[in-house]
C-alpha positions in Angstrom: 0.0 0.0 0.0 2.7 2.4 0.9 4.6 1.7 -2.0 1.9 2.3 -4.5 0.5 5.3 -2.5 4.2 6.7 -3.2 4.1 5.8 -7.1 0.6 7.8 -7.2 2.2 10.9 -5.7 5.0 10.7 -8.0 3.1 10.4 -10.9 0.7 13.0 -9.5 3.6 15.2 -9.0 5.4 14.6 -12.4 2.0 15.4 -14.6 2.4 19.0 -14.9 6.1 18.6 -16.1 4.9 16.1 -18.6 2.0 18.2 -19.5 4.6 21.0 -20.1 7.0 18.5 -22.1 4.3 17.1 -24.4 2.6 20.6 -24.7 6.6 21.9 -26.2 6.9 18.6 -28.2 3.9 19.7 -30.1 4.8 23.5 -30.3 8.2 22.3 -32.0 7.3 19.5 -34.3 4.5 22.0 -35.8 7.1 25.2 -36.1 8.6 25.5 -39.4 11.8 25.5 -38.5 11.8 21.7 -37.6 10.2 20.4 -40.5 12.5 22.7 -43.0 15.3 20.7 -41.3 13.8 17.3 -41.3 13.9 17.8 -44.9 16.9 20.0 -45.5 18.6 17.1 -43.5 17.2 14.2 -45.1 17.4 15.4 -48.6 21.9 16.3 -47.8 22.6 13.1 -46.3 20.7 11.7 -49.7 23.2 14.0 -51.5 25.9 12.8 -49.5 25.0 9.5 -50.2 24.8 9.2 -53.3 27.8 11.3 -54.3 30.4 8.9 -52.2 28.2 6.0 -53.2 31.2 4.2 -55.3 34.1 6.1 -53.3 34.1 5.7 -49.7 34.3 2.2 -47.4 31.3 1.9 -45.3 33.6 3.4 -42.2 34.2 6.9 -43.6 30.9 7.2 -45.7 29.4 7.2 -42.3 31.1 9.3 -40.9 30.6 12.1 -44.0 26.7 11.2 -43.4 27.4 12.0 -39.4 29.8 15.2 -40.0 27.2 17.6 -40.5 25.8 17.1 -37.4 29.1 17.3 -35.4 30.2 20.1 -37.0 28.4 22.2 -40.5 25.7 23.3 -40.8 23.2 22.0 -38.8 25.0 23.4 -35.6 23.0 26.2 -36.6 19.9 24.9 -36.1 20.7 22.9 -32.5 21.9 25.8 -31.1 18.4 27.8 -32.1 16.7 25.6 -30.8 18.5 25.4 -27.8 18.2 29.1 -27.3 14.8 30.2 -28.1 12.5 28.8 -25.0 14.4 30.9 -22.5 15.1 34.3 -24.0 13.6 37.0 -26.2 9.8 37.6 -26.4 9.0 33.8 -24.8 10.3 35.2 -21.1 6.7 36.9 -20.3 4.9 33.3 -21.9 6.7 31.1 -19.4 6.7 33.6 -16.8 3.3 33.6 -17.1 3.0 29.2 -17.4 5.2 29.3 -14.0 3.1 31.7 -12.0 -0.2 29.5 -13.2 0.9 25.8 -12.9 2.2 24.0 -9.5 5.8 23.6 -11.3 8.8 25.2 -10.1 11.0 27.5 -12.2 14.2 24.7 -12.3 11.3 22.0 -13.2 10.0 24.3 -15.9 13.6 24.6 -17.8 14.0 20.8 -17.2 10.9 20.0 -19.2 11.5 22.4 -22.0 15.0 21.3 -22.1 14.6 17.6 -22.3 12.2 18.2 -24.9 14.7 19.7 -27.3 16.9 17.3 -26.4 13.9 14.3 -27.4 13.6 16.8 -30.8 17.1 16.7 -31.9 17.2 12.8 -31.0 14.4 12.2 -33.2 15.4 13.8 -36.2 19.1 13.1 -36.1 17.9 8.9 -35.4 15.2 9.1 -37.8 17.5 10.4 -40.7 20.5 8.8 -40.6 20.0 5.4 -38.9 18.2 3.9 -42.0 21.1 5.2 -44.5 23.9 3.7 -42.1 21.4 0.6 -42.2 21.8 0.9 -46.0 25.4 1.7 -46.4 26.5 -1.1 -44.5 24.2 -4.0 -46.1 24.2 -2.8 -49.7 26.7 -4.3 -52.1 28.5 -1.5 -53.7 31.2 -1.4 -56.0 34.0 -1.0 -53.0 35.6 -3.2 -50.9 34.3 -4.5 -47.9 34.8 -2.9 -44.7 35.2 -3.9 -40.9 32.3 -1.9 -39.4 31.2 -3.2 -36.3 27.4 -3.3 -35.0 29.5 -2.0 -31.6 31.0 1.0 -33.4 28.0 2.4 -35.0 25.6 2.1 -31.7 28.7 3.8 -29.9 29.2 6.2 -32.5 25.8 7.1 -33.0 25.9 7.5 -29.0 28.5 10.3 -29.3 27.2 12.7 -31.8 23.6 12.7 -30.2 26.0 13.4 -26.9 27.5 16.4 -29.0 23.8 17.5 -30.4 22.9 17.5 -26.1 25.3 19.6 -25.7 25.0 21.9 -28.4 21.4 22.2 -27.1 22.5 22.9 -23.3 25.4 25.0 -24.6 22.4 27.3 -26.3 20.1 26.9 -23.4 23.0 28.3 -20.8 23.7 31.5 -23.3 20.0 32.4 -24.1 19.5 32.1 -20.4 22.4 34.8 -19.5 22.5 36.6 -22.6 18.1 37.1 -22.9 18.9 37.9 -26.2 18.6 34.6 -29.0 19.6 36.8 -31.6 22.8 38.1 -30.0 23.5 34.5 -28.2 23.6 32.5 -31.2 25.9 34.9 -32.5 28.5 34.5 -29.6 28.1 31.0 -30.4 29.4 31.2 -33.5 32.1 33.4 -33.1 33.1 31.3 -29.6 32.7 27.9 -30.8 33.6 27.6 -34.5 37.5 29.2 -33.4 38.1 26.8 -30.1 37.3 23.8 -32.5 39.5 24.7 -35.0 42.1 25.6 -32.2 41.1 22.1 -30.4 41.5 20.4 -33.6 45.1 21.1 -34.8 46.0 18.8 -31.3 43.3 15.9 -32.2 42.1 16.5 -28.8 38.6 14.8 -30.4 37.1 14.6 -26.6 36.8 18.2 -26.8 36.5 19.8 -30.9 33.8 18.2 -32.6 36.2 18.6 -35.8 38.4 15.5 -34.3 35.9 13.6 -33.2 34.3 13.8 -37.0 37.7 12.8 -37.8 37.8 9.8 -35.6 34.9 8.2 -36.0 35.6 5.6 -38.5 38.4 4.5 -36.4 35.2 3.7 -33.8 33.3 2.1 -36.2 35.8 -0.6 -36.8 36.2 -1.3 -32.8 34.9 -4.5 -32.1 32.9 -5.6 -28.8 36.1 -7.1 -27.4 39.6 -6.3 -28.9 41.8 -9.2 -30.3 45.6 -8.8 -29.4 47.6 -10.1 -32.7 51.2 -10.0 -32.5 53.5 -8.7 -35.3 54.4 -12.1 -37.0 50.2 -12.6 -37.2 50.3 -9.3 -38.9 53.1 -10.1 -41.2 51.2 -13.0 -42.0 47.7 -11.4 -43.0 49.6 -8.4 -45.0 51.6 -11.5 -46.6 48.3 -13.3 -47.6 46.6 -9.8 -48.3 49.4 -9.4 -50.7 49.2 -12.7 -52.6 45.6 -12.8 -53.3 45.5 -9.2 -54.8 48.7 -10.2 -57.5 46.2 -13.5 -57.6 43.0 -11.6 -58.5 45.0 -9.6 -60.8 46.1 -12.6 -62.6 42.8 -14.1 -63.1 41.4 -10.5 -64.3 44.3 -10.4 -67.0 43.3 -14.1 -68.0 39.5 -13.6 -68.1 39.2 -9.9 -69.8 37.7 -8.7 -67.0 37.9 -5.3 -64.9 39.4 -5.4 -61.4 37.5 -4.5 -58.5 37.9 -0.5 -58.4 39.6 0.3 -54.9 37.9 2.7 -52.5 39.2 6.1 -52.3 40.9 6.9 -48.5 39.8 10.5 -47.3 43.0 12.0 -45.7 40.4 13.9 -43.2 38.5 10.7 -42.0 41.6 8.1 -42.4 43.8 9.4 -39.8 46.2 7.1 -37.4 46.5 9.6 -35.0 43.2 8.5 -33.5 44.5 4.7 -33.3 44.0 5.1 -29.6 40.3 6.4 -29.5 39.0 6.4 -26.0 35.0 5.9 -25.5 35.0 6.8 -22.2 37.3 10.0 -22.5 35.1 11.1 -25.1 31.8 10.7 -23.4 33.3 12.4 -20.3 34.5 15.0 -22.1 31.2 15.9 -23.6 28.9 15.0 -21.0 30.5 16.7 -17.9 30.2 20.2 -19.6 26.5 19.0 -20.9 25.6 19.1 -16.8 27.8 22.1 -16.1 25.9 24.1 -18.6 22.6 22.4 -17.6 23.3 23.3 -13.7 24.6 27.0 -14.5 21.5 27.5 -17.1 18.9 26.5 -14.2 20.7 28.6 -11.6 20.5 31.3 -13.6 17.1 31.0 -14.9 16.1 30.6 -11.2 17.8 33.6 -10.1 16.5 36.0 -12.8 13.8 38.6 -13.0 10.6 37.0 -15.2 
């Protein structure tokens, strides 16, 4: 009895939070702005696509499909959305949704966060999972790759972790800066110049730029790694060796074309992130994601409405 008296106060506590978050979903999903970049989105990574189609291994065609999330151009778009609920002409609306529902000012930016957060989710999942799904199991005219179902769950983990952060990152400056217009500038001009600077070290837990550069390096990892020791290595780039001067050799005899080798972007194909770190990576990103989440609720608790 006392447990499920508890549950019903819960629930009974948490309904005007989820009355807020499904009341924002709705808001969002019927504003222009998201459904000009469910398509603009969709309709690039088809670009994308198809014009590395015949090019690119299955590691860093994924990870073109992933880089415009991580770093151009829908940055632009994240961070909007990020800013817009708390700043500019939408301060007297909430102020006025705070005073007349039993929520509390931190629970209120909670809600509307987490419900940009589900946005950005949604789109980013629902656009590019089913072209990873068919870059990976479609035969095209390149040679196969090692990409793992581990690597692409993980990696897919770490760019919706950079699009939460993008989000908080415009929810913290829109909180301080009241302005969205003026906040998304100081975005630009403070975030595009410390990736670049982050960048030239391959310090990919912090500059979206390396971790774009990265990522097919994490979409070969496997579950569990496989120590080989140099003379196994020998041995495989031995036998790699042989059966490509074999293959040619049959081509020549037969008349027909050899298999057209996959071009190797010099920005995704990169051994200086041999030694990729999940873990650093998700710390480095998620740790500022709460900072920016604590500092934006203390300061929308201690402002003015």
């Amino acid at each position: 009895m006392d447990s499920s008296a508890k549950i019903s106060k819960l629930s009974t506590r948490m309904m005007p939070y989820l009355a807020i978050l499904q009341h924002d979903m709705r808001a969002l999903w019927a504003s222009r702005l998201v459904r000009l970049w469910l398509a603009a989105t969709a309709v690039l990574t088809l670009m994308l696509a198809l014009a590395n189609w015949s090019k690119f291994q299955d590691a860093p065609m994924i990870a073109t499909l992933l880089f415009p999330y991580l770093v151009f151009p829908w940055f632009f778009v994240v961070v909007v959305l990020g800013v817009s609920p708390v700043s500019g002409s939408r301060a007297e609306a909430l102020a006025d949704g705070i005073l007349s529902r039993p929520v509390s000012r931190s629970g209120y930016l909670i809600a509307v966060w987490f419900a940009r957060v589900m946005l950005v989710w949604s789109i980013y999942l629902i656009v590019i999972v089913p072209f990873i799904v068919l870059v990976t199991l479609a035969k095209r005219p390149v040679l196969e790759d090692m990409v793992t179902i581990y690597g692409i769950v993980t990696v897919l983990f770490l760019v919706g972790l950079v699009l939460t952060f993008l989000v908080s990152l415009g929810f913290l400056m829109g909180t301080l800066l009241r302005k969205p217009l003026l906040a998304v500038v100081v975005l630009i001009f403070v975030w595009y110049p410390i990736g670049l600077i982050l960048s030239v070290f391959s310090l990919e837990e912090f500059s979206p730029i390396s971790l774009a550069q990265a990522l097919p390096t994490q979409l070969r990892q496997p579950w569990r790694e496989v120590e080989e020791g140099p003379k196994v290595n020998a041995n495989k780039e031995d036998m790699d060796a042989f059966t490509n001067q074999f293959s040619h050799f049959l081509n020549v005899l037969s008349g027909t074309k050899p298999q057209p080798k996959a071009d190797t972007p010099d920005f995704f194909e990169s051994e200086e992130f041999a030694n990729f770190s999940l873990l650093r990576v998700t710390l480095g990103y998620g740790i500022p994601t709460l900072l920016t989440i604590i500092l934006a609720t203390l300061s929308f608790y201690w402002r003015d409405l």
